[in-house]
C-alpha positions in Angstrom: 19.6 -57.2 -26.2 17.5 -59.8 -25.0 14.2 -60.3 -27.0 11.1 -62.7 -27.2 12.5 -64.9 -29.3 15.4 -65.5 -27.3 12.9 -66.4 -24.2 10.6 -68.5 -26.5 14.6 -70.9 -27.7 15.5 -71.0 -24.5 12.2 -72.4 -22.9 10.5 -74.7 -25.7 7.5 -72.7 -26.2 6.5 -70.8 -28.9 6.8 -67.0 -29.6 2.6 -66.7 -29.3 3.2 -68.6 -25.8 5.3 -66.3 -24.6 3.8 -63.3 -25.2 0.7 -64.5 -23.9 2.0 -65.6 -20.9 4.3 -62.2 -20.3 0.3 -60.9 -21.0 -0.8 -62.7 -18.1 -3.4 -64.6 -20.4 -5.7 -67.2 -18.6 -5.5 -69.8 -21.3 -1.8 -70.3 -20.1 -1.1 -73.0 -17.1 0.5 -70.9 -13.9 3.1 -73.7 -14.5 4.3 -72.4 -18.2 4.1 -68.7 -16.5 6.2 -70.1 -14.0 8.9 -71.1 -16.5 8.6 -68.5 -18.6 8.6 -65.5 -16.4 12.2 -67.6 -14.5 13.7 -67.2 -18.0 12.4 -63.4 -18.4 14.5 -62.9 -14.7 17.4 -64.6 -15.7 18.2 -63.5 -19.0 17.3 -60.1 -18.3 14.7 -59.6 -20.8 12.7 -56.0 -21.0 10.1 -55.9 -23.8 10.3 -52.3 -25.6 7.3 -50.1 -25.0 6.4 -48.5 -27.4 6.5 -51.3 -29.7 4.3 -52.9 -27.4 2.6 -50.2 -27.3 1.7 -49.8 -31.2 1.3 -53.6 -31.2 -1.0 -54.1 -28.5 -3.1 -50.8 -28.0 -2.0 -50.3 -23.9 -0.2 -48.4 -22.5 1.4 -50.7 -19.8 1.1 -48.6 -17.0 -1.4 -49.1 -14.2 -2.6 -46.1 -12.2 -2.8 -46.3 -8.2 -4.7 -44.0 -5.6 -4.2 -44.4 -2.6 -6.6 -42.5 0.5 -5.8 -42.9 4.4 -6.8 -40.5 7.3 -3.5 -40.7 9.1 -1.7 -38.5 7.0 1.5 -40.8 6.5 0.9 -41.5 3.1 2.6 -44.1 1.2 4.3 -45.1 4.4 1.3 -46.5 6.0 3.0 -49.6 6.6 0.3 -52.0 5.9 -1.0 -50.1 2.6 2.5 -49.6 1.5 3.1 -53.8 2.2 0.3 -54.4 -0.4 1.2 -51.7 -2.9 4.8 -53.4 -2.8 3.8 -56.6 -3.6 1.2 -55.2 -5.9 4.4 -53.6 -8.3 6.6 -56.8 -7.9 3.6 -58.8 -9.7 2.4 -56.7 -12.5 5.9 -56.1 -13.0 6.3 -59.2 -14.2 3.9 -58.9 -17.1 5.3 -55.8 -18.1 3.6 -53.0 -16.7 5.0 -49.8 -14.7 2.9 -48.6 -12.1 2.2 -44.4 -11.5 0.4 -42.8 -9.1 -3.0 -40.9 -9.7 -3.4 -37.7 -7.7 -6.0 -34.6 -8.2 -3.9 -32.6 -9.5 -2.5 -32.3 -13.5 0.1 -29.9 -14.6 -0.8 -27.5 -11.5 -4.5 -28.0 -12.2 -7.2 -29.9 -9.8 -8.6 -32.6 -11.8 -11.3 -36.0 -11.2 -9.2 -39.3 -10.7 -11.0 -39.9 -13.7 -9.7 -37.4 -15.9 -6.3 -37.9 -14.1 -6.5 -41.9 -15.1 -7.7 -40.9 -18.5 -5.2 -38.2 -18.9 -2.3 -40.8 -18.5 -4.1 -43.5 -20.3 -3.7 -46.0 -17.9 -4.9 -49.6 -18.8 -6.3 -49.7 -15.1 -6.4 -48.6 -11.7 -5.7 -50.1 -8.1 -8.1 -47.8 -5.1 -5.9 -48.3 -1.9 -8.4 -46.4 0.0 -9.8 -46.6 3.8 -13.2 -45.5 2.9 -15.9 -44.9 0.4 -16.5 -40.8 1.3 -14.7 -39.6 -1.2 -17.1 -38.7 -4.0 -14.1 -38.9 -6.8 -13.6 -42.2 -5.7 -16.4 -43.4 -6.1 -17.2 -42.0 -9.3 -14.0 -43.6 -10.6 -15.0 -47.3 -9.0 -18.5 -46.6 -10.9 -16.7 -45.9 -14.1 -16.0 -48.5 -17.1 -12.2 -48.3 -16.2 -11.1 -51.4 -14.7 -10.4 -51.2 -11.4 -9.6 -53.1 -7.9 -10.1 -51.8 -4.6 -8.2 -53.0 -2.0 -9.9 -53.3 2.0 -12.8 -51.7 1.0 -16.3 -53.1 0.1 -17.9 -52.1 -2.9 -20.6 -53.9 -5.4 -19.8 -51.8 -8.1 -15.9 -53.4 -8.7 -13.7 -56.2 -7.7 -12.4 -56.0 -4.4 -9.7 -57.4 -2.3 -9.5 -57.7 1.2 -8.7 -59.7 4.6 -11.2 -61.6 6.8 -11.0 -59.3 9.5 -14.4 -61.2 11.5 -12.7 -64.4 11.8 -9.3 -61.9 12.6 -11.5 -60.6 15.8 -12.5 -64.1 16.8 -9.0 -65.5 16.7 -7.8 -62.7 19.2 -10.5 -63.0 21.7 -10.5 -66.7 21.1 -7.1 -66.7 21.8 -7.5 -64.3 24.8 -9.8 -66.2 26.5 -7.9 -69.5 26.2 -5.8 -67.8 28.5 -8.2 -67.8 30.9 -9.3 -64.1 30.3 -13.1 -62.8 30.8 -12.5 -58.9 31.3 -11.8 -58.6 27.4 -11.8 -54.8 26.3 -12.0 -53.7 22.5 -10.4 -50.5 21.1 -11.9 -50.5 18.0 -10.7 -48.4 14.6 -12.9 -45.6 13.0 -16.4 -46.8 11.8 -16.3 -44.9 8.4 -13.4 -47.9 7.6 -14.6 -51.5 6.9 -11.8 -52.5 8.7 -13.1 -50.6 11.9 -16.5 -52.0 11.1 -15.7 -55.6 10.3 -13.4 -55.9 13.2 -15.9 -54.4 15.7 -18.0 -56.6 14.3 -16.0 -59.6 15.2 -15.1 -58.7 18.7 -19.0 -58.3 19.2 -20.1 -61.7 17.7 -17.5 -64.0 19.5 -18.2 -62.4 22.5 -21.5 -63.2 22.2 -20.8 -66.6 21.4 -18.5 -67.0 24.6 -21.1 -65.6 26.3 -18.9 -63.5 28.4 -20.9 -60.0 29.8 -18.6 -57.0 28.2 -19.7 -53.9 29.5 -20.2 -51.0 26.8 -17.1 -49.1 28.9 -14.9 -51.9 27.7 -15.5 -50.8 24.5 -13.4 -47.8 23.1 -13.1 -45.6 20.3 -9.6 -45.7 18.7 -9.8 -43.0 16.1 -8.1 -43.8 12.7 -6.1 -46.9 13.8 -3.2 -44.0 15.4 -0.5 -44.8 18.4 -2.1 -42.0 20.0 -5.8 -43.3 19.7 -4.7 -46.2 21.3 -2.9 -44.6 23.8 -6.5 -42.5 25.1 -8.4 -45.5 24.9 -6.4 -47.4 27.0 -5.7 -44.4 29.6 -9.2 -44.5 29.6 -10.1 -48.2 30.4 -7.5 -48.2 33.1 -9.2 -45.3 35.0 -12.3 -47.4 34.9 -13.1 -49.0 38.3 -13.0 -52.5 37.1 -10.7 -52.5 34.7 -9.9 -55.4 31.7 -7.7 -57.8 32.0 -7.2 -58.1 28.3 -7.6 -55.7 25.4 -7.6 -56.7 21.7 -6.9 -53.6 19.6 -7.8 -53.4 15.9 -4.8 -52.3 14.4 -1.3 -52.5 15.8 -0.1 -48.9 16.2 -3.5 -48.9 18.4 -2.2 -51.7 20.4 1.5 -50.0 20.6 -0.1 -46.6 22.0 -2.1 -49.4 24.2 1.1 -51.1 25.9 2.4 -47.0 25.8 -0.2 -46.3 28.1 0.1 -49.0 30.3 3.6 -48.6 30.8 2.8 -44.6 31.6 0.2 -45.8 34.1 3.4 -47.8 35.6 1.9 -51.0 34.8 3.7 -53.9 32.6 2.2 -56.2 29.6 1.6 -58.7 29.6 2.1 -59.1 33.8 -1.1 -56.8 34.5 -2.7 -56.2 31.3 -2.2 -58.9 28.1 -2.9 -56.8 24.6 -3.6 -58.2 21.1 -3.1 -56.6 18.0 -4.3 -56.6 14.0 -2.4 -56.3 11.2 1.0 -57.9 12.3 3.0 -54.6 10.6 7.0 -54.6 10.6 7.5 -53.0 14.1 5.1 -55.6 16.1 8.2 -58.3 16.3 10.4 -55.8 17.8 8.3 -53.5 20.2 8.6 -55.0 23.1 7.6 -57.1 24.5 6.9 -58.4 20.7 3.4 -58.0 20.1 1.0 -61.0 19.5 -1.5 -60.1 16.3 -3.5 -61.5 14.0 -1.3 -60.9 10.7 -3.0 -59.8 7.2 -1.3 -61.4 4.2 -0.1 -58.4 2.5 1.9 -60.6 0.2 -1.3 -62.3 -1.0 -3.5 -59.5 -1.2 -0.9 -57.4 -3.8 -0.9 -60.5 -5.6 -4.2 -61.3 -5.8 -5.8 -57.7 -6.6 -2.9 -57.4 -9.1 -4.1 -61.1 -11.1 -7.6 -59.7 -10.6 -7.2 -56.7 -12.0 -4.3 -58.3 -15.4 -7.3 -60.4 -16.4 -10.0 -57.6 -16.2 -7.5 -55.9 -18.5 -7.0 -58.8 -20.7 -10.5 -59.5 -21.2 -11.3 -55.9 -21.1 -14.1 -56.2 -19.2 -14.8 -54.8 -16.0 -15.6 -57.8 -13.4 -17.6 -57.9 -9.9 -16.0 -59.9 -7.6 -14.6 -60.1 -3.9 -11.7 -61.5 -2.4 -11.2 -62.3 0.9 -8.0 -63.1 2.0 -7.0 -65.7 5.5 -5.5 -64.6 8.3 -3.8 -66.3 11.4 -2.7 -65.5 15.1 1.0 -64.7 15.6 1.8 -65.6 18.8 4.8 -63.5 20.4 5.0 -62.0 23.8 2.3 -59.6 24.7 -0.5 -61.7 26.2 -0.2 -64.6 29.0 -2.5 -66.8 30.4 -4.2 -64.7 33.5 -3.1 -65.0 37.0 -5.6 -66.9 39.6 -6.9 -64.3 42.0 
């Protein structure tokens, strides 16, 4: 069996280097991570833990909850994205990941006394909003924790820049040549819904193009079928949009749905923009053009935000926004001269 000092011969360093590195300690360069952690892959090297246990006083694992409204679960495409690249990382530094629920042994319990119960060294909060009072009473405890796409003072949060998201759509819309730009936004009690609304409202403001409220619809919880009534619903106006930037892509799938029931086409009589750039938006078709979140990026960060709060064991306030960029693909064109 493979063992730290078989890691620390075969790269250079020493045994203390190692382990503190494998611990995901700050005082180490990313570049002697980097050649430690190839050496860990390649030889095949898993630390035994409940040694490390003893030795270090964790437990190794890292507890996630994880809240969304659609009632997909761990399938939510974009949530389960982040949570993925969330495991690869900490995986790297030895830890297992488990998932927190209410309920322990058949009883309901606090995420609290659930996080306590399995004496996890910290917690990721995949959640859509701040409602849940358990939630919050968990952010708001000493545990370490990091929230991901939600804002919160009382933690360290990651998320995307979903303003600048909103302007790069309708920027990007109205480079085609579009005016009649309609918004189906997501549900306000998210900060995605909020931020993105936000967006569309503040570069349309700065294009000074005259959006009537009716362009502006209610999308529900970011669902194929929210988008699907809010675009039914624009096309029965009298003057309808030209363009509609959606703020999630299953909205902007129900969207191009709708159209097509209508017996229209995208992007020939109606271009559509998405957010989030999930799996399916390259292969709908036609492919959907989105503003993509970096779900690689945001596991990765939240999980190196959350190692060293563990590491220092000290709970940290800080925010991380995470870029995003236009994909360009097939479901907008420039418009048509009348």
């Amino acid at each position: 069996m493979v063992t730290i000092y078989d890691i620390a011969k075969k790269t250079g360093f020493s045994i203390t280097t190692v382990s503190r590195a494998l611990n995901n300690y700050s005082d180490v360069s990313e570049k002697t991570k980097k050649l430690i952690l190839q050496a860990v892959d390649e030889m095949g090297y898993y630390p035994n833990s409940i040694a490390r246990t003893l030795t270090t006083k964790k437990s190794w694992t890292i507890g996630v909850i994880f809240v969304e409204d659609l009632g997909v679960g761990i399938m939510h495409p974009f949530f389960s994205a982040v949570i993925e690249s969330f495991k690869k990382y900490v995986e790297k530094f030895g830890y297992d990941i488990i998932f927190l629920s209410r309920n322990v042994g058949g009883e309901e319990k606090s995420y609290i006394d659930h996080a306590l119960h399995r004496g996890v060294d910290g917690v990721i909060i995949v959640c859509s909003h701040d409602d849940d009072p358990e939630v919050k009473k968990l952010i708001e405890s000493p545990l370490q924790t990091v929230v991901i796409d939600l804002y919160s003072n009382k933690t360290s949060v990651v998320y995307s820049d979903n303003v600048n998201g909103s302007e790069l759509a309708v920027q990007y819309l109205h480079s085609l040549g579009h005016r009649k730009i309609a918004h189906i936004y997501g549900h306000q009690k998210t900060m995605a819904g909020v931020e993105r609304l936000k967006g569309f409202l503040s570069v349309v403001e700065k294009l000074q193009l005259n959006i009537p409220d009716s362009y502006i619809k209610d999308g529900s919880f970011f669902s194929v079928d929210g988008g699907m009534q809010a675009m039914s619903e624009l096309l029965e106006l009298g003057d309808p949009p030209t363009a509609v930037f959606a703020a999630g892509d299953a909205m902007a799938i129900g969207a191009m749905k709708a159209v097509e029931a209508a017996g229209l086409r995208v992007p020939e009589d109606v271009s559509i923009v998405g957010f989030d750039d999930i799996e399916l938006a390259q292969y709908v078709t036609p492919a959907l053009t989105t503003i993509r979140q970096n779900t690689d990026l945001i596991g990765q960060s939240a999980a190196e935000v959350l190692l060293k709060q563990i590491n220092n064991k000290n709970k940290v306030f800080s925010a991380v926004t995470i870029p995003v960029e236009l994909m360009v693909r097939e479901s907008a064109r420039p418009l048509k001269p009348e």
